[in-house]
C-alpha positions in Angstrom: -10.6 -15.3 0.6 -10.4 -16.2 -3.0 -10.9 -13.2 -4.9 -7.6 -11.4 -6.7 -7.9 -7.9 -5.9 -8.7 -5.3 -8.5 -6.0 -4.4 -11.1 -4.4 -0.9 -10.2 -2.2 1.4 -12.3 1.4 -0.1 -11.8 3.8 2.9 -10.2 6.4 4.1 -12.9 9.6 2.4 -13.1 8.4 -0.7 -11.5 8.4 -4.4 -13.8 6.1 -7.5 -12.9 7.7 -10.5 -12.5 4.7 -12.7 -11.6 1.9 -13.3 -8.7 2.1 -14.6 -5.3 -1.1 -15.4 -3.5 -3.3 -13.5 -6.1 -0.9 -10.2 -5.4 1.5 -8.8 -8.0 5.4 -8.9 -7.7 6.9 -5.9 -8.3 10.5 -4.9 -8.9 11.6 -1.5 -8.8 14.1 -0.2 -10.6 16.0 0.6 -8.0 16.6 -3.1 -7.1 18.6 -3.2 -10.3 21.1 -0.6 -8.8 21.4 -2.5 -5.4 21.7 -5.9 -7.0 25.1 -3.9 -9.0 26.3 -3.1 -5.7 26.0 -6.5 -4.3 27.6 -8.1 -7.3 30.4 -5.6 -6.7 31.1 -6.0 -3.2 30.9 -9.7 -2.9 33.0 -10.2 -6.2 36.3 -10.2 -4.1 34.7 -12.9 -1.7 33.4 -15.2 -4.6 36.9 -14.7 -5.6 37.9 -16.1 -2.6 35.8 -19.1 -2.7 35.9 -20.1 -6.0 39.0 -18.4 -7.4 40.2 -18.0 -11.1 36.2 -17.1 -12.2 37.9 -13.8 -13.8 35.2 -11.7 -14.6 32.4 -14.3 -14.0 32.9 -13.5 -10.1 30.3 -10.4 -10.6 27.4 -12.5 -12.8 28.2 -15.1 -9.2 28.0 -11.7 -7.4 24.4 -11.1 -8.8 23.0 -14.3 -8.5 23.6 -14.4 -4.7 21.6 -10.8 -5.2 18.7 -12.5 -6.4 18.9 -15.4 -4.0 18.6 -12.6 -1.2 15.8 -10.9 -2.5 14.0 -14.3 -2.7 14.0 -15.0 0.5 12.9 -11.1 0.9 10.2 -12.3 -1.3 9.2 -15.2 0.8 9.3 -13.0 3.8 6.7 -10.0 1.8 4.5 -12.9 1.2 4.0 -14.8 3.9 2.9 -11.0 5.5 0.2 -11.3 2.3 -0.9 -15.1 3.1 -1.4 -13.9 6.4 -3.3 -11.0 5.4 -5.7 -12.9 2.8 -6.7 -15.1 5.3 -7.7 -13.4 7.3 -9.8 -11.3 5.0 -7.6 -8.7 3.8 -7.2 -8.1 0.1 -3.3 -7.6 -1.0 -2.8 -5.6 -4.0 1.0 -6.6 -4.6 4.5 -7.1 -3.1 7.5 -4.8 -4.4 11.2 -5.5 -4.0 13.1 -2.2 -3.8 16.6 -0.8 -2.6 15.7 -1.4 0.9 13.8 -4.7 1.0 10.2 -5.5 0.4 7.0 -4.1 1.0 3.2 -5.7 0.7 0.2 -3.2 -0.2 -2.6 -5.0 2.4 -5.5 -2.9 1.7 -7.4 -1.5 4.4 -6.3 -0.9 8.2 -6.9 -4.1 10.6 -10.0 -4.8 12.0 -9.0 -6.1 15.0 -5.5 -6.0 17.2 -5.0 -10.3 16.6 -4.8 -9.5 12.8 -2.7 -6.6 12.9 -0.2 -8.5 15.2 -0.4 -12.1 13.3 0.1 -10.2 9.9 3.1 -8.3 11.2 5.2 -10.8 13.3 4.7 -13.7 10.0 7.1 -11.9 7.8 10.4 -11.6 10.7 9.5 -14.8 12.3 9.7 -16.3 8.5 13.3 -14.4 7.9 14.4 -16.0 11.1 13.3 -19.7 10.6 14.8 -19.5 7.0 18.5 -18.1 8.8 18.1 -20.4 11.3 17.7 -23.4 8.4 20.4 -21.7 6.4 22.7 -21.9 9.3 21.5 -26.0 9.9 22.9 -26.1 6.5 26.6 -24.7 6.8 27.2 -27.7 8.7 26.8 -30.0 5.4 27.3 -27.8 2.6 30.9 -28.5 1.1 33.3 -25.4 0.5 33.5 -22.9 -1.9 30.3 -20.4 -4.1 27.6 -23.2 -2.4 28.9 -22.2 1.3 29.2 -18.5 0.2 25.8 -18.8 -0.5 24.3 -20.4 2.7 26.9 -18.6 4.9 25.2 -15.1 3.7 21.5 -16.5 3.6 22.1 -17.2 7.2 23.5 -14.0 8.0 20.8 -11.6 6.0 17.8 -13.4 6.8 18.5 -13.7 10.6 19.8 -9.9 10.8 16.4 -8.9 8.5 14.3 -11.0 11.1 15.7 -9.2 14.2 15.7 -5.6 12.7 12.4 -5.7 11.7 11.1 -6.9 15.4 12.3 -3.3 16.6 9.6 -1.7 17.8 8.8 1.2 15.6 6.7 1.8 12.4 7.5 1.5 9.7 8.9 -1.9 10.4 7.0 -4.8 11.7 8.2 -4.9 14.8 6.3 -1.2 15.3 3.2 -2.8 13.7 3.5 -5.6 16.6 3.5 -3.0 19.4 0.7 -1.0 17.3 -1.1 -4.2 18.1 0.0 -4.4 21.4 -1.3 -1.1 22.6 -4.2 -1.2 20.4 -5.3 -4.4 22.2 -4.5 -3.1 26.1 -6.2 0.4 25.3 -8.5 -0.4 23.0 -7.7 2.8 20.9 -6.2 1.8 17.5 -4.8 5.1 16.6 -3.3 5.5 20.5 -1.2 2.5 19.2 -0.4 4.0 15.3 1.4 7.1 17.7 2.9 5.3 20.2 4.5 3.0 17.4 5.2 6.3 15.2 7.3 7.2 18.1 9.1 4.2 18.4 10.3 4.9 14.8 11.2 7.8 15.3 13.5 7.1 18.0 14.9 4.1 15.8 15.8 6.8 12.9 18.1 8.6 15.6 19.5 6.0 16.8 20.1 4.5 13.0 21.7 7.9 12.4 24.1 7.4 14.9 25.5 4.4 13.6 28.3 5.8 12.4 29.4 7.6 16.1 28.7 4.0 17.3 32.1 2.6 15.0 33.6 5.1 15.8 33.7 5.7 19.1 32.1 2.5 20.8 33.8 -0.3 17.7 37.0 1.8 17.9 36.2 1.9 13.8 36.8 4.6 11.4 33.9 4.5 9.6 33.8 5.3 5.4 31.9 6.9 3.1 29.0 3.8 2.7 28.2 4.4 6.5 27.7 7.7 6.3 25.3 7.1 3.3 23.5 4.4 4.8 22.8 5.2 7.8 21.3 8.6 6.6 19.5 7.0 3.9 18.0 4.4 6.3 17.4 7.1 8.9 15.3 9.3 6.3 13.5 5.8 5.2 12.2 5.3 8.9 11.6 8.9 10.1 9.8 9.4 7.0 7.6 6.1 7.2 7.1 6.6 11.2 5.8 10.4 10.4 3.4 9.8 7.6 1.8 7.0 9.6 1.4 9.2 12.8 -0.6 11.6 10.3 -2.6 9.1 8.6 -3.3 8.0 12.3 -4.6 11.3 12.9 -6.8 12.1 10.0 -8.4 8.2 10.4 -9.0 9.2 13.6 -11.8 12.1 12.3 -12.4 9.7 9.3 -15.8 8.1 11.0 -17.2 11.8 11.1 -17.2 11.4 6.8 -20.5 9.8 5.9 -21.9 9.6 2.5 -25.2 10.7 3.5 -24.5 13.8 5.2 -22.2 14.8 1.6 -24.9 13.5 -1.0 -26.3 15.8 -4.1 -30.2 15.5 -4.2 -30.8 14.1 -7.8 -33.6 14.0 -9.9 -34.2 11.0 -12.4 -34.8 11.1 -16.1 -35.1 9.1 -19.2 -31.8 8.5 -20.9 -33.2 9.8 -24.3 -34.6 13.4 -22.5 -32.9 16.5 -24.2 -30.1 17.7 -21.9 -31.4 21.2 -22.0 -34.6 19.6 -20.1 -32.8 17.3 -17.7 -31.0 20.6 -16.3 -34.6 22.5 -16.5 -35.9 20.0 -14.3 -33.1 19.5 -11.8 -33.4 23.2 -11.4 -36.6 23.5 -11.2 -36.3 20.3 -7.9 -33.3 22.5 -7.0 -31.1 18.6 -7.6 -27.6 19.1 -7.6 -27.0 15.7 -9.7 -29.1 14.2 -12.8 -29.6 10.6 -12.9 -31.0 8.5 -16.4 -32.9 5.5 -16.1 -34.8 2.6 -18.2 -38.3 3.1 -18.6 -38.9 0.6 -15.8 -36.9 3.3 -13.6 -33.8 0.9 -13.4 -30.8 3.5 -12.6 -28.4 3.5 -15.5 -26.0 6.8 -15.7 -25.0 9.7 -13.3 -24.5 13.1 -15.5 -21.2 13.8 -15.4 -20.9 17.9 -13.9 -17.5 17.9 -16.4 -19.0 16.2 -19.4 -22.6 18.8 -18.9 -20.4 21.8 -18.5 -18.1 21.1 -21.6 -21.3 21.2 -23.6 -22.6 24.1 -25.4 -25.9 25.6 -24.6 -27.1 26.0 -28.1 -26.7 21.9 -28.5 -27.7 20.6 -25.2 -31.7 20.9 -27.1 -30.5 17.8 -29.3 -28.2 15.9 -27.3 -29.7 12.8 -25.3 -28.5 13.2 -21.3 -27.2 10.0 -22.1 -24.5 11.1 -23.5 -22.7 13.3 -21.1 -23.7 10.7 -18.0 -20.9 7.5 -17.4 -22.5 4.2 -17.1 -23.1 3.1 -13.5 -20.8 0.2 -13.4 -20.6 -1.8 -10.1 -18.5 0.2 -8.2 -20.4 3.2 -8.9 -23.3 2.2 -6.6 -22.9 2.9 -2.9 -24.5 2.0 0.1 -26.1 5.5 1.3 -24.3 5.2 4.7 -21.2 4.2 4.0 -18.6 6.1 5.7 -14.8 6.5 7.0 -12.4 4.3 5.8 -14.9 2.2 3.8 -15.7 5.1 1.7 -12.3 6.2 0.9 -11.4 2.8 0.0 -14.3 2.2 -2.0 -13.9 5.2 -4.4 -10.0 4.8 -4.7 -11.1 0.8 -6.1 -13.5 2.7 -8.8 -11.9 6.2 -9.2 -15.7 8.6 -10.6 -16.1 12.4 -10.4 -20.1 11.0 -9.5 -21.3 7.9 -7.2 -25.0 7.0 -6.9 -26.1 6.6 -3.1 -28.7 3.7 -2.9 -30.9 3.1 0.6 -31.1 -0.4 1.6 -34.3 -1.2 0.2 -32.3 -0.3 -3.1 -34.0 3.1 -4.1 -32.3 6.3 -4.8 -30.8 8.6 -2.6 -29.0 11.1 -3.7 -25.5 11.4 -5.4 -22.1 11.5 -4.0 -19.5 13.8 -5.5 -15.6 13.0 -5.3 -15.2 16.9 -4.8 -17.3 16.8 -1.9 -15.3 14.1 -0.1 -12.2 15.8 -0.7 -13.5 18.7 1.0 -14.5 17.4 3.8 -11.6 15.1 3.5 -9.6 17.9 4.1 -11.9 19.8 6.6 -11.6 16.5 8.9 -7.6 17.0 8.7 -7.3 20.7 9.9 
């Protein structure tokens, strides 16, 4: 699939460094505080390797940061060229505190794609460790071993985490798969998964019992830390996917025909005050102008004709309280689910026009009356 997906507001504190198989890469800011971290603690080990840097130690510290993230980089996008070919668009990748993340839009059609698109990025991580360790055996001491020695040992340890079996890693989206594909039920799989993460949070808070009592370790401060920041990260991600498996599972119900707004059309130079007359009088709960060949061309906007005085709607054209129907605006009358969720967060309108197949008018679709029964569908 060749197209670049549509251009979305970027999330606050985030910087693009370029594009990777039509998706944008994103930094977060908190990568910047991480990369710190990492120049910090491996400063006394550069010293080690390559002593008598002096202060240069932590600028060697942070380039062995950035070397990491690239290969959590290459790991984010082979999960997007995976994704885009098999059909999926992939809004962008983002490097943050813990790792990487790639926005696939959509859920998987099928079992195969959700398993090929998760098992890519840990089976990448470990072919790049396993290369990095082919190296050590002809990489001369000193910053260049440092290097390959911790590329080895990140990149094989990211690859075997994320193969654990609970969501939100990839290893829970490979036994989503899994039980998808033996039950047939997609959101049986999205809660057995959820599960699994669950149970990986507990046992990631625990880590620090583990070194204590099972390593015979006293463990500090940092373990404490990370374990319960890691343990939040996965509970967290394993609990909002169980309830986005939930509502998708009522999603089909949502169809745009059942929610549309019976319109009544009218020429974009009519008086307001007689476009509302006659949607009253056809008892329409939408107005739409079109060309004098009957060609749709706006749908009133309910804000933009309730912002507007009586005494001037007379002289006022309904054109100009109606938005332009722009691509995205027009809808397939039976549209529903997933589909129509996704296609009005791509075109974000207070008013969609609903179109039968034979291309005539239907009716109107208002964002307020998804959300309702959006939220309906959830209770």
């Amino acid at each position: 699939m060749s197209e670049i997906p549509p251009a979305r507001p970027r999330p606050p504190g985030h910087f693009r460094i370029g594009t990777v198989f039509g998706a944008e890469v994103l930094v977060s800011a908190s990568w910047f505080v991480v990369a710190a971290l990492i120049a910090v603690v491996m400063a006394p080990r550069v010293d080690q390797a390559q002593p008598g840097l002096g202060p240069w130690k932590y600028l060697a510290g942070f380039a062995f940061a950035v070397l990491l993230y690239g290969s959590v980089l290459l790991h984010e996008a082979s999960h997007a060229k995976m994704a885009r070919r098999y059909g999926y668009p992939v809004s962008s990748i983002t490097l943050h505190f813990l790792g990487g993340m790639t926005s696939v839009e959509g859920e998987s059609r099928r079992p195969r794609d959700e398993f090929m698109i998760a098992v890519v990025g840990p089976l990448t991580s470990i072919v790049v460790g396993l290369a990095a360790v082919g190296l050590l055996f002809v990489t001369p001491d000193g910053l260049l071993l440092l290097a390959v020695q911790g590329l080895a040992f990140a990149n094989l340890l990211v690859g075997v985490l994320n193969l654990v079996p609970g969501l939100p890693l990839d290893g829970g989206r490979v036994l989503k798969a899994v039980v998808w594909g033996s039950s047939g039920n997609m959101h049986r799989g999205t809660i057995v998964a959820g599960w699994g993460g669950r149970l990986t949070a507990v046992a990631a808070l625990s880590w620090p019992l583990v070194l204590r009592y099972g390593l015979d370790t006293e463990p500090r401060i940092i373990d404490y830390v990370l374990a319960f920041v890691i343990a939040l990260f996965l509970w967290s991600g394993a609990s909002a996917a169980m309830v986005s498996a939930r509502l998708r599972r009522k999603l089909p119900g949502i169809v745009a025909r059942d929610l549309a707004r019976r319109t009544t059309t009218v020429p974009e130079d009519l008086p307001v005050a007689e476009a509302v007359r006659r949607a009253q009088d056809a008892s329409a709960g939408s107005i739409v102008t079109v060309t004098a060949d009957g060609r749709p061309v706006g749908v009133v906007s309910e804000a933009a004709l309730l912002a507007t005085p009586e005494d001037r709607r007379p002289w006022l054209p309904t054109s100009s309280v109606a938005r332009t129907l722009d691509d995205g605006l027009l809808l397939p009358v039976d549209i529903r689910g997933e589909e129509l969720v996704l296609a009005i967060s791509r075109m974000p309108a207070a008013e969609y026009l609903l179109l039968q197949q034979d291309g005539t008018i239907f009716g109107v679709l208002s964002t307020a009356d998804v959300d309702t029964a959006f939220r309906s569908a959830g209770g």
